[in-house]
RONUMI-897319 format. One record per residue: x, y, z of N, C-alpha, C in turn; residue number from 1. Coordinates in Angstrom, 3 decimals, m for minus. Each point is the difference from the previous one (the first is absolute). Example, Ala and Ser with C-alpha at 12.3 -4.5 7.8 and 13.67 -1.06 7.14 Angstrom:
% residues 2
((13.190 m5.690 7.800) (m0.890 1.190 0.000) (0.900 1.200 0.000) 1)
((m0.350 1.050 m0.720) (0.820 1.190 0.060) (m0.770 1.090 0.730) 2)
***
This chain:
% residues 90
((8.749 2.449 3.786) (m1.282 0.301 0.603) (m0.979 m1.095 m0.413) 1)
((m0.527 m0.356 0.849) (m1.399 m1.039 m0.252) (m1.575 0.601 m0.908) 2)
((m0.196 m0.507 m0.634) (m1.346 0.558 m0.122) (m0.831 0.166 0.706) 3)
((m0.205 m0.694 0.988) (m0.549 m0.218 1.641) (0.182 1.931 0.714) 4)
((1.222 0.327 m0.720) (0.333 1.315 0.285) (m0.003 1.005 m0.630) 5)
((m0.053 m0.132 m1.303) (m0.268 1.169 m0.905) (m1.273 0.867 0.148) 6)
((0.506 1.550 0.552) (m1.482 0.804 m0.323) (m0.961 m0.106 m1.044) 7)
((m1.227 0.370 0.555) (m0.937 m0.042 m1.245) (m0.205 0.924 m0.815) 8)
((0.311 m0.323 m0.962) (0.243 1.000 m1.257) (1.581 m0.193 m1.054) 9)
((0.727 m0.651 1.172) (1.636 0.386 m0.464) (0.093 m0.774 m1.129) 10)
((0.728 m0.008 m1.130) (0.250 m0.501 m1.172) (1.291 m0.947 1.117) 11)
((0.039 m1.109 m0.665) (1.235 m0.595 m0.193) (0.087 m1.331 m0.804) 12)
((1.246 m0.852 0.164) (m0.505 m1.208 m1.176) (0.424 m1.160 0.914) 13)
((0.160 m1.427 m0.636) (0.137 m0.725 0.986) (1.545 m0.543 m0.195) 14)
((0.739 m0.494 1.180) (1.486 m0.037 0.341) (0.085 m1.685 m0.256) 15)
((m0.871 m0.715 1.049) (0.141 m1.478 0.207) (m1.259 m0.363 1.001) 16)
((m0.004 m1.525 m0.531) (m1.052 m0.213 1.046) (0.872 m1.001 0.979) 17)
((m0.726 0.119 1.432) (1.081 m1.167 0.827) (m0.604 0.072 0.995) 18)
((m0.493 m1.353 0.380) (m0.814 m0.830 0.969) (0.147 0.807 1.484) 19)
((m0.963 0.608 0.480) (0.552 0.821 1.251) (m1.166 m0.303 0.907) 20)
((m1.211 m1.280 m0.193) (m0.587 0.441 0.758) (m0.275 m1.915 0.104) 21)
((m0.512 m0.474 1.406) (m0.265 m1.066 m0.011) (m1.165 m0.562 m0.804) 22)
((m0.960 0.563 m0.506) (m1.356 0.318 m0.198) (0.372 m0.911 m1.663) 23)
((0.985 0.114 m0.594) (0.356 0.037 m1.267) (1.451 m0.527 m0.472) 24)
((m0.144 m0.892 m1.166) (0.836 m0.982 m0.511) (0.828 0.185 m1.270) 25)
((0.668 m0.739 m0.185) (0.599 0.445 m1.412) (m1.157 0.026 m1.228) 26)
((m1.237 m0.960 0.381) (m0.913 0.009 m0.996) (m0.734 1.411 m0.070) 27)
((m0.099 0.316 1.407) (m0.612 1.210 m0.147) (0.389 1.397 m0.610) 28)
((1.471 m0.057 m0.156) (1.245 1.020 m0.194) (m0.509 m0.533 m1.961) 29)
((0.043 m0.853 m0.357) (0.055 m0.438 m1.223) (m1.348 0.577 m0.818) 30)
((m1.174 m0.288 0.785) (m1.470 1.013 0.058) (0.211 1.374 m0.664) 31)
((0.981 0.545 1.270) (m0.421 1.447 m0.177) (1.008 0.395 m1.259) 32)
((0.797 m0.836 m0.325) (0.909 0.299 m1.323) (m1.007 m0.512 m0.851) 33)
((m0.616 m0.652 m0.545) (m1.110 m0.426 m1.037) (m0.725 1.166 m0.095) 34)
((m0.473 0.827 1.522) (m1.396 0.989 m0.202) (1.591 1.025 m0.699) 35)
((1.150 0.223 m0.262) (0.239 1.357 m0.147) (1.316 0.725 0.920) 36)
((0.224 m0.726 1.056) (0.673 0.908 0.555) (1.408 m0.906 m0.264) 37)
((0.656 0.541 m0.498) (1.137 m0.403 m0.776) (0.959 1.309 0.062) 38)
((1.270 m0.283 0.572) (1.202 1.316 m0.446) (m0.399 0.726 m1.131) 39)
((0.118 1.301 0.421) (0.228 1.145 m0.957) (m1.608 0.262 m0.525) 40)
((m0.976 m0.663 0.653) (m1.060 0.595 m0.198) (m0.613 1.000 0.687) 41)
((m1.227 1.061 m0.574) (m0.111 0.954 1.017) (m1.165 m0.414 1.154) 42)
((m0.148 0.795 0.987) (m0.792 m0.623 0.928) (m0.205 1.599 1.024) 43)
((m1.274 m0.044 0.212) (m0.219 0.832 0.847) (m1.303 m0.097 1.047) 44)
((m0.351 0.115 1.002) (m0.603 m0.756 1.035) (m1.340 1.742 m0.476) 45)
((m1.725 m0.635 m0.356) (m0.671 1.013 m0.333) (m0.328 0.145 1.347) 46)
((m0.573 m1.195 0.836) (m0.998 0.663 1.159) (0.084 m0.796 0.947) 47)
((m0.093 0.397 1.389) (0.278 m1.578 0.918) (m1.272 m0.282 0.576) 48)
((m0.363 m1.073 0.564) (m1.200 m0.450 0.742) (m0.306 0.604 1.286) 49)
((m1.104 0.317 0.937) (m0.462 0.719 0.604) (1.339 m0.148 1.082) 50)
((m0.205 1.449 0.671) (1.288 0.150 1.021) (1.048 m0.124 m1.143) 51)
((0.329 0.151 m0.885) (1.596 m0.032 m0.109) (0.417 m1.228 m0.364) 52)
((m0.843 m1.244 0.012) (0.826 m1.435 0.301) (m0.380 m0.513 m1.567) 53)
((m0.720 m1.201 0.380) (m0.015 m0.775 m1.433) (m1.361 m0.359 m0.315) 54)
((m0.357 m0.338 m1.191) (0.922 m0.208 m1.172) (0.525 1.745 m0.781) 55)
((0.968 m0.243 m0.448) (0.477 1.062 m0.666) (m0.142 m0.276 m1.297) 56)
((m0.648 0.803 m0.871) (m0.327 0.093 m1.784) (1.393 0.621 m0.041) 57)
((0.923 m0.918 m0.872) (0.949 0.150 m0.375) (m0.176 m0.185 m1.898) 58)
((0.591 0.998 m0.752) (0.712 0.407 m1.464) (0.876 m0.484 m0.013) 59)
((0.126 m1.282 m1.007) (0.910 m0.619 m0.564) (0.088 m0.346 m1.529) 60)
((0.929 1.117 m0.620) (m0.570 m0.162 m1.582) (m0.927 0.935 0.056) 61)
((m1.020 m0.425 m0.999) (m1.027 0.117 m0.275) (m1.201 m0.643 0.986) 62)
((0.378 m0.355 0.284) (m1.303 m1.101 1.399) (0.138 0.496 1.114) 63)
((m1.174 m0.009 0.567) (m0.207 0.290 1.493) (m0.315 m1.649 0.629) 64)
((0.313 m0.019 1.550) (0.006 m1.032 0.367) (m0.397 0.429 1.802) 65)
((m0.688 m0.975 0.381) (m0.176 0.493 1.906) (0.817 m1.656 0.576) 66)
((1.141 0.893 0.627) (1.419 m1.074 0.646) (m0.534 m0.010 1.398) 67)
((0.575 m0.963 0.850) (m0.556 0.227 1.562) (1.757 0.395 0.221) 68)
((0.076 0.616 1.056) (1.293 0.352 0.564) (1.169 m0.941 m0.166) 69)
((m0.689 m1.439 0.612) (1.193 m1.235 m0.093) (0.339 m0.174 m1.418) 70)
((m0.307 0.172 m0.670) (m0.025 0.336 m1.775) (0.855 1.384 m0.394) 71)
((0.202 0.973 0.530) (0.423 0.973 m0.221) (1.256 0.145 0.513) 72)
((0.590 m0.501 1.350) (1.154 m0.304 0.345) (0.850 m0.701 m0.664) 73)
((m0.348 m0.401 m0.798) (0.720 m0.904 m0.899) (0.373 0.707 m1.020) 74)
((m0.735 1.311 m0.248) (0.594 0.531 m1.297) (0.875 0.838 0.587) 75)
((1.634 m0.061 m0.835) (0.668 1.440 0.483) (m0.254 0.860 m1.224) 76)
((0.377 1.381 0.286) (m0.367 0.764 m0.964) (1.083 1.634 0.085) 77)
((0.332 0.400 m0.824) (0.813 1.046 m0.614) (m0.788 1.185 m0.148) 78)
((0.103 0.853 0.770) (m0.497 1.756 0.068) (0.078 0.532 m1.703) 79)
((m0.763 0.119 m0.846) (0.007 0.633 m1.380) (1.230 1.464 0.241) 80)
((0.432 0.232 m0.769) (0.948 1.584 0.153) (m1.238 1.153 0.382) 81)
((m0.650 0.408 m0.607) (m0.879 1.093 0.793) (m0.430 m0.159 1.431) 82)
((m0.437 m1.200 0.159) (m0.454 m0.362 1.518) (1.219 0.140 1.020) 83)
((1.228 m0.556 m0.671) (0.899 m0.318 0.919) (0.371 2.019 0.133) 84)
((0.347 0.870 m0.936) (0.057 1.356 0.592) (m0.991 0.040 0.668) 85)
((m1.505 0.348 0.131) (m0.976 0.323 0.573) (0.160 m0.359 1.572) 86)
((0.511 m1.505 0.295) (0.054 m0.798 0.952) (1.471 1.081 1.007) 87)
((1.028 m0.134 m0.800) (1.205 1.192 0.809) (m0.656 1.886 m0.219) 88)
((m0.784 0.197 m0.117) (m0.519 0.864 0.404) (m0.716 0.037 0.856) 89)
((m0.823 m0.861 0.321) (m0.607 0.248 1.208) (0.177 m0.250 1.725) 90)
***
């Protein structure tokens, strides 16, 4: 799942990052590993920008951060175990 896609609220952590958007480079992929988003960290998307879209205040660590979408596609990300039941329940 992308972070681009994770509900707001859902716990999860991060899988890999990988260049998915033209917008953005390996330097830029290298960025968002400096701010934090690195495998096996947690990450959860707090609030998105008007309508639904961007920027999204994303929890990473301890830090909050506002990603634009082309930034967020790039992160994949892993459903936490509570979320992921919650998620087959509904």
């Amino acid at each position: 799942m992308l972070l681009s896609e994770l509900p707001t609220g859902a716990l999860a952590h991060v899988a890999q990052l990988q260049t998915r958007s033209a917008d953005l480079d390996e330097a830029a992929l290298q960025r968002l590993a400096e701010l934090g988003f690195l495998p096996g960290e947690p990450v959860q998307v707090v609030q998105r920008g008007p309508g639904g879209r961007e920027p999204l205040a994303v929890m990473v660590g301890d830090a909050l951060f506002a990603l634009r979408l082309a930034e967020a596609v790039c992160i994949e990300v892993a459903l936490d175990g509570a979320a992921k039941l919650a998620e087959g329940q509904a």
